[in-house]
KESE-307089 format. One record per residue (C-alpha): residue number from 1; x negated, y, z. Coordinates in steps of 0.2 Angstrom, whole numbers. Example, Ala and Ser with C-alpha at 12.3 -4.5 7.8 and 13.67 -1.06 7.14 Angstrom:
DRENZA	n	c1	c2	c3
DRENZA	1	-62	-22	39;
DRENZA	2	-68	-5	36;
//
This chain:
DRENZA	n	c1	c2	c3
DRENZA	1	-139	27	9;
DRENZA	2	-147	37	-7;
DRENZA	3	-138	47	-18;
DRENZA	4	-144	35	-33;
DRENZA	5	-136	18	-22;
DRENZA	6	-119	27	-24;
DRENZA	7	-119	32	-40;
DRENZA	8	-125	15	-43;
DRENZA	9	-114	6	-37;
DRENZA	10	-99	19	-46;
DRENZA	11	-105	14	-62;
DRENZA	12	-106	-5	-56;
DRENZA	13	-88	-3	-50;
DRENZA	14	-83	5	-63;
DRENZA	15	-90	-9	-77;
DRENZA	16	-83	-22	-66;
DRENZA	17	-65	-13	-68;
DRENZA	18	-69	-10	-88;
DRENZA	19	-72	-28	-89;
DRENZA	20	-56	-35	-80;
DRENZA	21	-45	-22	-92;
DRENZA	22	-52	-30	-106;
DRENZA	23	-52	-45	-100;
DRENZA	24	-33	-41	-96;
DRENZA	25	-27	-38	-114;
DRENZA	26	-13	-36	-121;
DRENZA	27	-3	-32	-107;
DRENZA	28	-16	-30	-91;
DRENZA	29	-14	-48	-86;
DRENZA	30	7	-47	-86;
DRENZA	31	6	-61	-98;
DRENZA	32	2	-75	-85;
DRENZA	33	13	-80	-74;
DRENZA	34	12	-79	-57;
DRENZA	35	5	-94	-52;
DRENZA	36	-9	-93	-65;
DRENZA	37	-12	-78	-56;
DRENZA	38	-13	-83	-37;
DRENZA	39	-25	-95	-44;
DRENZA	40	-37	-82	-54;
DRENZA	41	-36	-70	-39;
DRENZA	42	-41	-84	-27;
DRENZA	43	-55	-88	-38;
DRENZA	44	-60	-72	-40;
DRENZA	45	-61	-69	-23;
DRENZA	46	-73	-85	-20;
DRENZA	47	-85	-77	-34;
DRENZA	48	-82	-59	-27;
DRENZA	49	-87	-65	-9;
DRENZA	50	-100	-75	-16;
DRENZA	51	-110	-61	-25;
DRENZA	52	-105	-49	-9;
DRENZA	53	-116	-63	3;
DRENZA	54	-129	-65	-8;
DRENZA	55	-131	-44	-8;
DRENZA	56	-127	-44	10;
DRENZA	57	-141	-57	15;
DRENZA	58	-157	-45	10;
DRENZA	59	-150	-28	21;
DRENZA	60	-156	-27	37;
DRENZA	61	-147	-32	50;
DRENZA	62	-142	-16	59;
DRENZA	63	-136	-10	41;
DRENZA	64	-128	-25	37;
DRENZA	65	-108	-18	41;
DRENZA	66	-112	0	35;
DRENZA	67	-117	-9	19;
DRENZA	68	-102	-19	18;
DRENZA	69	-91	-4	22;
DRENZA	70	-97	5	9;
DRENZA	71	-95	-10	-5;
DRENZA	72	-77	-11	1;
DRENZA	73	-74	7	-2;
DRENZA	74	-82	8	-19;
DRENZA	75	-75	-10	-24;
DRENZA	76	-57	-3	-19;
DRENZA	77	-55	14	-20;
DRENZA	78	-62	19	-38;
DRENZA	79	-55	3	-43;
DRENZA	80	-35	9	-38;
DRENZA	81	-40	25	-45;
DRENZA	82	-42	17	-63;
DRENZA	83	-27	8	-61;
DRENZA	84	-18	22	-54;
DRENZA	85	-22	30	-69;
DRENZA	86	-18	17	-82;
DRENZA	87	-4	9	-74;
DRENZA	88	2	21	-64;
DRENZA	89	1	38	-79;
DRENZA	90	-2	30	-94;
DRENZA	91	9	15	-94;
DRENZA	92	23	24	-85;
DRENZA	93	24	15	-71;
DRENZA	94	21	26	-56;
DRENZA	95	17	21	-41;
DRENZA	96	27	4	-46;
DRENZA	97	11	-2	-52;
DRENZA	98	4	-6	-34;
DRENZA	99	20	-18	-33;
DRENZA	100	23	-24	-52;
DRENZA	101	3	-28	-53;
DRENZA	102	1	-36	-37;
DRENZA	103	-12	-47	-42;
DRENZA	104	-24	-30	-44;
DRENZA	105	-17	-20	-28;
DRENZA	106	-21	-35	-17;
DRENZA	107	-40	-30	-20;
DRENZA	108	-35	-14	-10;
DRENZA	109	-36	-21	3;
DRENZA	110	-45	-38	2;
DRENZA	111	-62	-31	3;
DRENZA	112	-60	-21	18;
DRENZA	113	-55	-37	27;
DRENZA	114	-68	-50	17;
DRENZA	115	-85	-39	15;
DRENZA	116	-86	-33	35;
DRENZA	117	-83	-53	39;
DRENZA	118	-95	-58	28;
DRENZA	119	-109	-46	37;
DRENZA	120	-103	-50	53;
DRENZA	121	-106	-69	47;
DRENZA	122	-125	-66	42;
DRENZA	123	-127	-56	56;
DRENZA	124	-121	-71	69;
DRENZA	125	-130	-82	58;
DRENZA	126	-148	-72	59;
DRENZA	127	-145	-70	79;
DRENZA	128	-145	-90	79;
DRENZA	129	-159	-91	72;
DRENZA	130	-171	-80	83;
//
């Protein structure tokens, strides 16, 4: 991977996390309730592994779970940084945030478990076709 793929894909990760603050306004999503929020996250993660296939589908097979590793890590780590940060320091809430916004600490976790699927998926898929 290229120094200028990573960085990349920090800024990309980063405008993605911008986006989902603003779009969380006033209170970073703790205005729904929780069932309006199982719905969004579930949704969100049909559109997130949607966008992660069709990235996956032009890497070259023997690349394809390095690739998806290093999606998950930049899609999760950088992203629980920021919230860390807001959530965590600026609102006050410690390390209580990863509990009292559940709805964003999922994503911990769920790409680690998704993205590798999905190039596992493409690559099964490309081997049934030779």
């Amino acid at each position: 991977m290229r120094k200028r793929w990573h960085i990349r894909l920090l800024m990309i990760a980063t405008l993605v996390w911008v986006g989902f603050w603003v779009g969380g306004l006033p209170s970073y999503y703790q205005q729904y309730s929780t069932k309006f929020m199982v719905i969004f996250d579930l949704v969100a993660l049909v559109f997130i592994a949607g966008v992660v296939y069709l990235v996956l589908r032009s890497v070259k097979r023997k690349r394809l779970l390095k690739v998806s590793l290093w999606l998950a890590f930049y899609f999760t780590i950088p992203l629980a940084v920021y919230d860390w940060l807001y959530c965590g320091i600026y609102l006050g809430h410690g390390m209580g945030f990863v509990g009292r916004f559940w709805y964003l600490s999922v994503y911990y976790a769920i790409p680690w478990i998704v993205f590798p699927l999905i190039a596992v998926g493409i690559r099964s898929d490309r081997s049934r076709k030779l």
